[in-house]
C-alpha positions in Angstrom: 13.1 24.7 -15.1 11.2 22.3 -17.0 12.7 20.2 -20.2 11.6 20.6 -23.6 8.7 18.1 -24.7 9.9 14.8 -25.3 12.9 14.8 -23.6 14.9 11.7 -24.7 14.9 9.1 -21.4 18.6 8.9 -20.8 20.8 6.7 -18.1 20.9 9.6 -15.4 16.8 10.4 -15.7 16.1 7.1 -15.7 17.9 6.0 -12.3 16.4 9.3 -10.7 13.0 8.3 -11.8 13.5 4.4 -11.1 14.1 6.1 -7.2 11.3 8.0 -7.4 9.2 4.9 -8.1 11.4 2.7 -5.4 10.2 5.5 -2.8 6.8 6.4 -4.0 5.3 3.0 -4.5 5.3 2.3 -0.7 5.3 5.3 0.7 1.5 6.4 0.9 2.1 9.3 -1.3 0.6 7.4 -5.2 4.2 6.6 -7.3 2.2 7.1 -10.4 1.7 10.3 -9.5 5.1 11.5 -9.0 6.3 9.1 -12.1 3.5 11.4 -13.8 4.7 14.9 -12.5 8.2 14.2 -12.6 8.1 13.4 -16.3 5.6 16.2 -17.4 7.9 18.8 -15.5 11.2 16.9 -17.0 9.3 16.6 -20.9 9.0 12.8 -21.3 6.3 12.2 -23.1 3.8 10.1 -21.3 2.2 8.6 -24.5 5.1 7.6 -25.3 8.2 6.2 -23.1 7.0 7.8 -20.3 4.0 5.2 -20.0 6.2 2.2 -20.8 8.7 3.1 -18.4 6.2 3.5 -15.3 5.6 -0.2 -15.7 8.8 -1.1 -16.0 9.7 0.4 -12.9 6.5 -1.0 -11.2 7.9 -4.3 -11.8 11.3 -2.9 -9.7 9.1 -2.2 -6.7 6.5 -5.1 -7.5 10.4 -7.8 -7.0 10.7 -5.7 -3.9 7.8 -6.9 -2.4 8.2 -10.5 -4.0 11.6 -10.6 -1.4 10.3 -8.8 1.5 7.0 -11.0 1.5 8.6 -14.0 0.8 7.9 -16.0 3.7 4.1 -15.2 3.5 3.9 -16.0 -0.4 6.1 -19.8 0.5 3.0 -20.2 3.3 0.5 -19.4 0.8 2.0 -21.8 -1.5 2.3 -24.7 1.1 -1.0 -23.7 2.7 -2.8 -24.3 -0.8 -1.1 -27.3 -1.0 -1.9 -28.4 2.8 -4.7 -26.9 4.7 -4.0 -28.2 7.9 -0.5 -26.8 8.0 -1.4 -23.1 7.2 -4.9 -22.1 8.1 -5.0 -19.2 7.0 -3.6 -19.5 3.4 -6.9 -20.6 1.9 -9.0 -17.7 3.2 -6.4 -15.2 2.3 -5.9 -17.1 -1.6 -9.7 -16.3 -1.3 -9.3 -12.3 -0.5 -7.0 -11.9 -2.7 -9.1 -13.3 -5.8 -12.3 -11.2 -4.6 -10.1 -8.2 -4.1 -8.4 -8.6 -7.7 -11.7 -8.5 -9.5 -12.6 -4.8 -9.4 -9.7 -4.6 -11.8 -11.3 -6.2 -14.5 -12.8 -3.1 -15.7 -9.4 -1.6 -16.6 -9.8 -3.8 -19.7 -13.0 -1.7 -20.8 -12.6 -0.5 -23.8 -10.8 3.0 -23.3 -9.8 3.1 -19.7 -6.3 2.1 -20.3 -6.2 5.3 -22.7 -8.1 7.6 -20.3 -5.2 7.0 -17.9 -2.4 7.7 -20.0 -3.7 10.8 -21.1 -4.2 11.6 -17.2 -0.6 11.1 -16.5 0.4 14.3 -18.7 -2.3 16.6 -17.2 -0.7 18.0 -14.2 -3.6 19.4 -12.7 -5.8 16.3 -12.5 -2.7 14.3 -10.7 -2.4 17.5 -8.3 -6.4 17.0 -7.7 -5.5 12.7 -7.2 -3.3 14.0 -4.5 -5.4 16.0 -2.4 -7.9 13.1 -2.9 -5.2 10.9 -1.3 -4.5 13.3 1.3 -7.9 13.3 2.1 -8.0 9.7 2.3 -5.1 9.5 4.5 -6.4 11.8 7.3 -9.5 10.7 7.3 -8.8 7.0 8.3 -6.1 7.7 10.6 -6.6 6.6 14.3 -4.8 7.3 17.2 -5.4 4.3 18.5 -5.6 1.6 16.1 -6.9 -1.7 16.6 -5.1 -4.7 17.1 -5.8 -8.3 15.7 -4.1 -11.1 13.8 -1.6 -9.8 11.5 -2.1 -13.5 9.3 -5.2 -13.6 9.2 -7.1 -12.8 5.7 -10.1 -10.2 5.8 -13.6 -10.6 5.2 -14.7 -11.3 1.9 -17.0 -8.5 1.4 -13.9 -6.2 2.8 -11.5 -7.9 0.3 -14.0 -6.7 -2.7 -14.1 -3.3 -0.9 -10.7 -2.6 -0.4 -10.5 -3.8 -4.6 -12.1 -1.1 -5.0 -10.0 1.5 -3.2 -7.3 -0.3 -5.6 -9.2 0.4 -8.7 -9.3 4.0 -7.9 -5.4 3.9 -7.8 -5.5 3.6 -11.1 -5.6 7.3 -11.0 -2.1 8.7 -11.2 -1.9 10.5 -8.0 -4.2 8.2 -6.3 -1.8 6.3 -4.0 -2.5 2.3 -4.2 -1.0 2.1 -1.1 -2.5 4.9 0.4 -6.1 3.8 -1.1 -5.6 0.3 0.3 -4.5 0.8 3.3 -7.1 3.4 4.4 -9.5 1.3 3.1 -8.6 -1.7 5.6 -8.6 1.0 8.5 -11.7 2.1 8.2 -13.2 -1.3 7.8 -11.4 -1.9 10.7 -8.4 -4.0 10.2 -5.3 -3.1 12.1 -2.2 -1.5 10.6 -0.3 -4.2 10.5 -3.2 -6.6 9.1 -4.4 -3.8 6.6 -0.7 -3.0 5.4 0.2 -6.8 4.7 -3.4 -7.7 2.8 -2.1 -4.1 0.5 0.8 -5.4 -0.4 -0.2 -8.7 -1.1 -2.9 -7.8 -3.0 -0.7 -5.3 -5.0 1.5 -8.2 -6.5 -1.8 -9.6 -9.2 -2.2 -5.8 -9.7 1.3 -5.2 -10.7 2.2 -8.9 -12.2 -1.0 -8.3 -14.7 0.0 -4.7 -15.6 3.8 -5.3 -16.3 2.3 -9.0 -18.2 0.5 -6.5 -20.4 3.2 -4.1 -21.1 5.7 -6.8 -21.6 2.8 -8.2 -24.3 2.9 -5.5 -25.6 6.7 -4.5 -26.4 6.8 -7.6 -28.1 4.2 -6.9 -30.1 5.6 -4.3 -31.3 2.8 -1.9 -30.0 5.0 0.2 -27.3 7.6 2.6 -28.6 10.3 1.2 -30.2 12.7 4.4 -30.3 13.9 4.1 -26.5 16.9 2.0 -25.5 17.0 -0.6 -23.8 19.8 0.6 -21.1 17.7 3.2 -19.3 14.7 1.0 -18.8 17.4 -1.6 -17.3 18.5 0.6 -15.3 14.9 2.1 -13.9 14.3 -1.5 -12.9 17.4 -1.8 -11.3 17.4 1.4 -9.3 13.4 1.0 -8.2 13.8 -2.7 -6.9 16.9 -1.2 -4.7 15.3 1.4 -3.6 12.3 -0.2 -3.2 13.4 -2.8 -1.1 14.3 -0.3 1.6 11.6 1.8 1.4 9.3 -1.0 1.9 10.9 -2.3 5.1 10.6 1.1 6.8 7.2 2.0 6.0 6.4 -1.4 7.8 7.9 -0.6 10.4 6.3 3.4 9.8 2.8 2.2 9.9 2.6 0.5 12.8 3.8 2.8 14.9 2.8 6.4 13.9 -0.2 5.8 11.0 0.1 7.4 7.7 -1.0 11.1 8.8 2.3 12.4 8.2 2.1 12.1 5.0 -1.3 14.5 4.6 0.7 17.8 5.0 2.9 17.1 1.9 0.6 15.3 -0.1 -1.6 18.4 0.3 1.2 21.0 -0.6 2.4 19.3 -3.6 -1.2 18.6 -5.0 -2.0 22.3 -4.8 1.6 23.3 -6.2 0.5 21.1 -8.9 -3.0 22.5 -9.3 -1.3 25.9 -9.3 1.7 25.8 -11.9 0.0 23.2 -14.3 
């Protein structure tokens, strides 16, 4: 049974959707998108603290992968610093940069409203998910190649796979998902395509939370929603997130990301269906 619209965003709603995001955000199945269904099918307004919260709880899941990744990030640092010492630090500093860029044109003029109008129309996210499942099932391989986790991919790949990344912007199109599949079929290795994702996810995530932290202060994001819940969301999606992460590491390398297809596919036509 679905809430009324705008539902007020209360301590329990908030830790269940802060686990949504702590699960969804690394599990190839687009967070956003069940952020976005979960709150049009509980009555939180996207335009409203239903937007604001989502990055919030991004920034849960982007701490998640802060801690897991620490080790690379400290070796990026010291590899900037000293080239001899880490080889592959400068390349990867490199990918990373070319494979932020496609998300300049976020700050177009009326993109950043396009998509939080898509988050309250069910049926588009149900479409995103198909897409993903799509996505999913067609880059999966049996037998996947294997190469050098560390090492950074191709600079022409980078940009590519910043692309699949700029499609995420879509709620329902997984970032992870997007990524990921986009490094298979360029031919990167699980492991090696998972690790340049999630790296590359934490510019993504630092510049959106950055902008939505601007923002509240500004005054410009809604000022009728306590503090508390949004705490709490944080809270509950770094936990959760932190876990979630570490087994869909483990997840990738050995069986892919095609289980993920069947349910992507049910709940995007469930979602295409009901509206």
């Amino acid at each position: 049974m679905l809430a009324s619209p705008g539902a007020e965003l209360g301590y329990g709603l908030a830790a269940f959707l802060g686990a949504v995001q702590g699960v969804a955000e690394f599990l190839p199945i687009s967070s956003s998108g069940h952020l976005s269904l979960a709150e049009a099918w509980l009555g939180v307004d996207a335009e409203a603290a239903g937007h604001s919260f989502n990055i919030v709880v991004h920034a849960g899941t982007l701490l998640a992968v802060l801690v897991v990744f620490r080790r690379d990030l400290a070796e990026l640092v010291r590899g900037l610093l000293d080239p001899q010492a880490i080889a592959w630090a400068r390349p990867m500093w490199l990918a990373l940069i070319i494979g932020s860029l496609p998300l300049g044109v976020v700050l177009l003029p009326g993109v950043e409203e396009l998509v939080v109008r898509m988050e309250g129309e069910v049926r588009w996210i149900g479409a995103a998910l198909i897409l993903t499942a799509a996505l999913l099932a067609f880059t999966h391989r049996s037998r996947p190649p294997t190469d050098d986790r560390a090492s950074a991919p191709r600079l022409q790949h980078a940009l590519l796979i910043g692309c699949a990344q700029l499609l995420a912007v879509t709620p329902g199109v997984s970032r992870s998902g997007s990524t990921i599949a986009a490094g298979l079929a360029l031919g990167l290795g699980r492991a090696r395509a998972a690790r340049f994702s999630f790296l590359l996810s934490i510019p993504a995530i630092t510049a959106a939370t950055g902008k939505e932290a601007l923002d509240l202060l500004g005054g410009d994001a809604p000022t009728h929603v306590a503090a508390g819940p949004f705490a709490l969301g944080f809270v509950v999606s770094f936990a959760v997130g932190l876990v979630s992460l570490q087994l869909l590491l483990r997840l990738i390398e050995k069986v892919g990301m095609l289980p993920f297809v069947p349910y992507l596919a049910v709940l995007g036509t469930i979602a295409l269906v009901v509206g």
